[in-house]
C-alpha positions as MATLAB code, in Angstrom:
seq = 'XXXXXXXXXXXXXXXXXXXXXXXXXXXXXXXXXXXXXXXXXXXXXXXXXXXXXXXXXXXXXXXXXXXXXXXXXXXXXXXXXXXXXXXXXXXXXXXXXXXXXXXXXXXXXXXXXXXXXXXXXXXXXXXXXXXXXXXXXXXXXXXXXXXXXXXXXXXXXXXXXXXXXXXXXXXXXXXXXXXXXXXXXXXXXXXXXXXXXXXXXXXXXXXXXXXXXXXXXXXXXXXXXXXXXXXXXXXXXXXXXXXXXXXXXX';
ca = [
      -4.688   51.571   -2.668;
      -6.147   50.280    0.170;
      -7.313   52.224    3.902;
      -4.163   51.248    4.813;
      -1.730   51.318    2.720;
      -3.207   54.852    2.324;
      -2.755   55.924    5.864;
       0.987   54.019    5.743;
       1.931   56.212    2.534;
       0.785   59.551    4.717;
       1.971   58.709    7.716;
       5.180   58.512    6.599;
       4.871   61.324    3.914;
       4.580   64.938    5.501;
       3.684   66.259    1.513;
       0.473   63.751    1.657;
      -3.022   64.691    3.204;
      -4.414   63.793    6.300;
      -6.099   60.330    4.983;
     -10.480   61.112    4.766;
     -12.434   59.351    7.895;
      -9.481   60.422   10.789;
     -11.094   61.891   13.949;
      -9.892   63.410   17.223;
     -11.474   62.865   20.239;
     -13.985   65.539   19.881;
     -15.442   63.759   16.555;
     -13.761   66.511   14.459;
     -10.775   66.372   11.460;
      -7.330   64.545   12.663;
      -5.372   66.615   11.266;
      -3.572   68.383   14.172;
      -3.165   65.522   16.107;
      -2.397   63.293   12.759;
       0.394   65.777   12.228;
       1.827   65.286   15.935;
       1.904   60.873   15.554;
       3.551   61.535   11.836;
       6.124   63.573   13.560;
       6.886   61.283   16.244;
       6.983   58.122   13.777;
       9.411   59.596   11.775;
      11.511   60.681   14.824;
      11.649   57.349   15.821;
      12.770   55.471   12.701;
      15.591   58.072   12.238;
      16.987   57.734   15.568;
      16.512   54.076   15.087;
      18.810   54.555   11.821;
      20.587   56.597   13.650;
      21.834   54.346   16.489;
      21.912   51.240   13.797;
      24.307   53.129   11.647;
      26.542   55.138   13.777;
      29.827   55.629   10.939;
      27.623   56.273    8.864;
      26.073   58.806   10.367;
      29.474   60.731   11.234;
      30.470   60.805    7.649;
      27.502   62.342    6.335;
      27.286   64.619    9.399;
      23.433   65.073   11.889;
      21.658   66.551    9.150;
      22.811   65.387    5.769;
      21.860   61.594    7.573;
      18.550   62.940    8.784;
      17.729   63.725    5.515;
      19.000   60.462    3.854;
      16.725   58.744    6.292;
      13.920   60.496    5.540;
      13.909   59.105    2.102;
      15.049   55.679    3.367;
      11.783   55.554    5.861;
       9.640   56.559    2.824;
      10.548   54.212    0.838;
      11.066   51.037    3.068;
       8.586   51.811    6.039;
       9.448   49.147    8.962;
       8.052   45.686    8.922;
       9.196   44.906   11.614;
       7.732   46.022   15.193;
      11.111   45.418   16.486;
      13.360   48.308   15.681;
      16.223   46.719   16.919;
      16.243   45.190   13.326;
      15.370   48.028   11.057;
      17.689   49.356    8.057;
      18.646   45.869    6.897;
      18.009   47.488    3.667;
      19.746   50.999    3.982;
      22.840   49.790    2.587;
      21.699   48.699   -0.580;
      19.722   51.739   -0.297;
      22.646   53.982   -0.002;
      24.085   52.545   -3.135;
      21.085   53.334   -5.260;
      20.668   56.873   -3.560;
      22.299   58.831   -6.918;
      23.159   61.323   -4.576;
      25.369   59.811   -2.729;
      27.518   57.962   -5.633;
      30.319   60.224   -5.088;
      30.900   58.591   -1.736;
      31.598   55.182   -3.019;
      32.620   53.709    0.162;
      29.286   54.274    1.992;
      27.434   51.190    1.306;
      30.233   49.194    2.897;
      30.497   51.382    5.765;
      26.600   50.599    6.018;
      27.031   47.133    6.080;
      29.885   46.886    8.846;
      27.714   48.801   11.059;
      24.214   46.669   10.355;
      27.017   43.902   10.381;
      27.974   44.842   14.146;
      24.436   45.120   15.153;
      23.512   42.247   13.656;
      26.783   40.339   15.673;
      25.169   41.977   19.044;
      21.548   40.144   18.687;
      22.776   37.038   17.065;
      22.443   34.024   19.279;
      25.084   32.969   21.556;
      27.167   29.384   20.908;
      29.686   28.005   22.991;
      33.382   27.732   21.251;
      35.321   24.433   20.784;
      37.416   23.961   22.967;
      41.411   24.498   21.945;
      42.190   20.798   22.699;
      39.314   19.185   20.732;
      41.311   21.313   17.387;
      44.884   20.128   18.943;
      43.068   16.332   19.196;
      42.486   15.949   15.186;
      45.238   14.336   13.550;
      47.567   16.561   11.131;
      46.442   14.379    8.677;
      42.732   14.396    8.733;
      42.981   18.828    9.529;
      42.534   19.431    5.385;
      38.893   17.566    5.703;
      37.492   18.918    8.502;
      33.896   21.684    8.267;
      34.139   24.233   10.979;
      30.905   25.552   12.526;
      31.135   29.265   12.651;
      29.514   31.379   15.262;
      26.130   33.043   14.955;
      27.290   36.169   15.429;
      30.110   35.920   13.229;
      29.921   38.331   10.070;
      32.208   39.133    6.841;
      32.133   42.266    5.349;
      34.258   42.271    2.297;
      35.353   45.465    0.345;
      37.591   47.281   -2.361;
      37.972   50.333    0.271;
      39.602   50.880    3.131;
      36.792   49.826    5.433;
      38.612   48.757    8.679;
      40.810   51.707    8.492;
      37.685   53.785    7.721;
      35.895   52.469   10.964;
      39.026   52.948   13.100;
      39.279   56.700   12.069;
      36.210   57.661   13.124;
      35.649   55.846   16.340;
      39.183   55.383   17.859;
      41.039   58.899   19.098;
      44.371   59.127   17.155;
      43.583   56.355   14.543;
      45.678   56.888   11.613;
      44.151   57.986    8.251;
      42.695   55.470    5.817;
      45.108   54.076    2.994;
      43.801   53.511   -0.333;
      43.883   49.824   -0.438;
      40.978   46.954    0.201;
      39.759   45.398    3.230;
      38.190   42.363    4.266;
      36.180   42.913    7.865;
      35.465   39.605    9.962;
      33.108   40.800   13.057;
      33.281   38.605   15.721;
      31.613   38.359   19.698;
      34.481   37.237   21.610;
      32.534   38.733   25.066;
      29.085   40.982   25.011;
      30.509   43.293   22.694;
      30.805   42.809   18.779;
      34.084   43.704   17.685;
      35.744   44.526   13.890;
      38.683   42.703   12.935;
      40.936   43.221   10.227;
      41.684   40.174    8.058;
      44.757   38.743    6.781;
      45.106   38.938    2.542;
      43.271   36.192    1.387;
      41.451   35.916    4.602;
      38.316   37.238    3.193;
      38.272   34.290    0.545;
      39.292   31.811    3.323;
      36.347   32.604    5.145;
      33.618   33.011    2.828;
      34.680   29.451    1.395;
      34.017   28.208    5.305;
      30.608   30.270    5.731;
      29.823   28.153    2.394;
      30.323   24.776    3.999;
      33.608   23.671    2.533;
      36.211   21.751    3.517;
      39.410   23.724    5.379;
      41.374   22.596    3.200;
      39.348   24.063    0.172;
      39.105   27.520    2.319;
      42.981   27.751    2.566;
      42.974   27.034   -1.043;
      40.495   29.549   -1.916;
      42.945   31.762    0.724;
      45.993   31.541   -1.147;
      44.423   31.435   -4.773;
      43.096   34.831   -3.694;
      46.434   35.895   -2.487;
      49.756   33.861   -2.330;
      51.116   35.735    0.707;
      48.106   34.359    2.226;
      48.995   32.562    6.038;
      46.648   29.973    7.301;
      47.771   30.092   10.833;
      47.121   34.051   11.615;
      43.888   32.894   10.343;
      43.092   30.014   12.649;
      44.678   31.897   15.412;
      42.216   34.870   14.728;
      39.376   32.239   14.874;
      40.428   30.489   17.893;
      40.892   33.572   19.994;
      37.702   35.411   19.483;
      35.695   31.595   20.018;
      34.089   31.842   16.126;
      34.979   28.159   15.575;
      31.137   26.044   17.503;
      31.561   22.801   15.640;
      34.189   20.416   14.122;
      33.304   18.025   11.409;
      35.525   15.503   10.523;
      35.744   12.818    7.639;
      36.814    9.956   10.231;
];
């Protein structure tokens, strides 16, 4: 192990030794003042988890998440300087924490909050406008490729994960029903918002995000499910400006 990867692995591990060599300004041991910068490094990172995974955070409750991030900024120290973008790996994280397996619902709930912030700091794009759509001929619609926004995101899941979201942030939400939910986040203004998806919406869009046709995505829609509607849809696209670029086979 190298000088520093061996001052990383202590830094970030209270159980390790002051690394050999550290000095205070007085020319003696480190350790005091080592102790003080490992402390306020590992504040840091968990308040940056913190604010980057807010759900997630009231589920588990304060402490049960501090600890959970302790072993998260252990494991998967920043590299980043940024912290705007750190815990792009605490999801995945979450679902191979053993300890938390009984809470099967977490990792999702993880990735619609690192979805959101990601939605915040994506780049902006300017819509299309409604009458360049209402300009393509009925006939050509089924070959068109749609541009989505950068700050567009799908979360798909086999829980309850819009429900789950609107519980704990909205006063008087109603409680979760089993059942799955697809998650489109969109930036309509400054502010990153979750939206619920249609059945088959989920399949719709992901078929999109993959470059095919619309026609194809409302396929892959209603294969998915057959009470599937196209138009709630392209209305949800349209309003909330996700739709930056029409292609078209003409």
């Amino acid at each position: 192990m190298t000088g520093q990867e061996t001052f990383r692995a202590a830094l970030l591990d209270p159980a390790q030794a002051v690394p050999d060599g550290l000095l205070d300004g007085h020319g003696g041991p480190a350790g005091r003042r080592f102790a003080v910068y490992r402390n306020n490094v590992a504040v840091a990172l968990t308040e940056a988890l913190e604010s980057g995974f807010p759900t997630v955070r009231k589920l588990l409750g304060p402490q049960n998440f501090r600890g959970v991030a302790g072993l998260y900024l252990r494991a998967h120290p920043p590299a980043s300087p940024v912290m705007m973008l750190y815990g792009g790996t605490f999801p995945a994280f979450i679902a191979g924490t053993p300890q938390l397996a009984h809470r099967g619902y977490l990792p999702d709930v993880a990735r619609l909050d690192l979805a959101l912030r990601e939605a915040y700091h994506a780049a902006d794009a300017q819509p299309v406008a409604p009458e360049v759509l209402a300009a393509i001929p009925a006939r050509a619609l089924e070959g068109i490729r749609i541009t989505l926004a950068p700050a567009l995101r799908l979360v798909r899941s086999r829980w309850p994960l819009h429900a789950i979201h609107r519980f704990n942030h909205e006063p008087g939400a109603p409680k979760p029903a089993p059942r799955a939910e697809d998650v489109l986040v969109t930036r309509p203004g400054f502010d990153p918002l979750p939206r619920l998806l249609p059945p088959g919406g989920g399949a719709a869009l992901a078929a999109l995000g993959d470059g095919r046709t619309l026609g194809a995505a409302l396929e892959a829609g209603a294969a998915e499910d057959p009470a599937f509607d196209p138009a709630a849809l392209l209305r949800l696209l349209a309003q909330d400006g996700c739709i930056t670029g029409v292609e078209t086979q003409e």
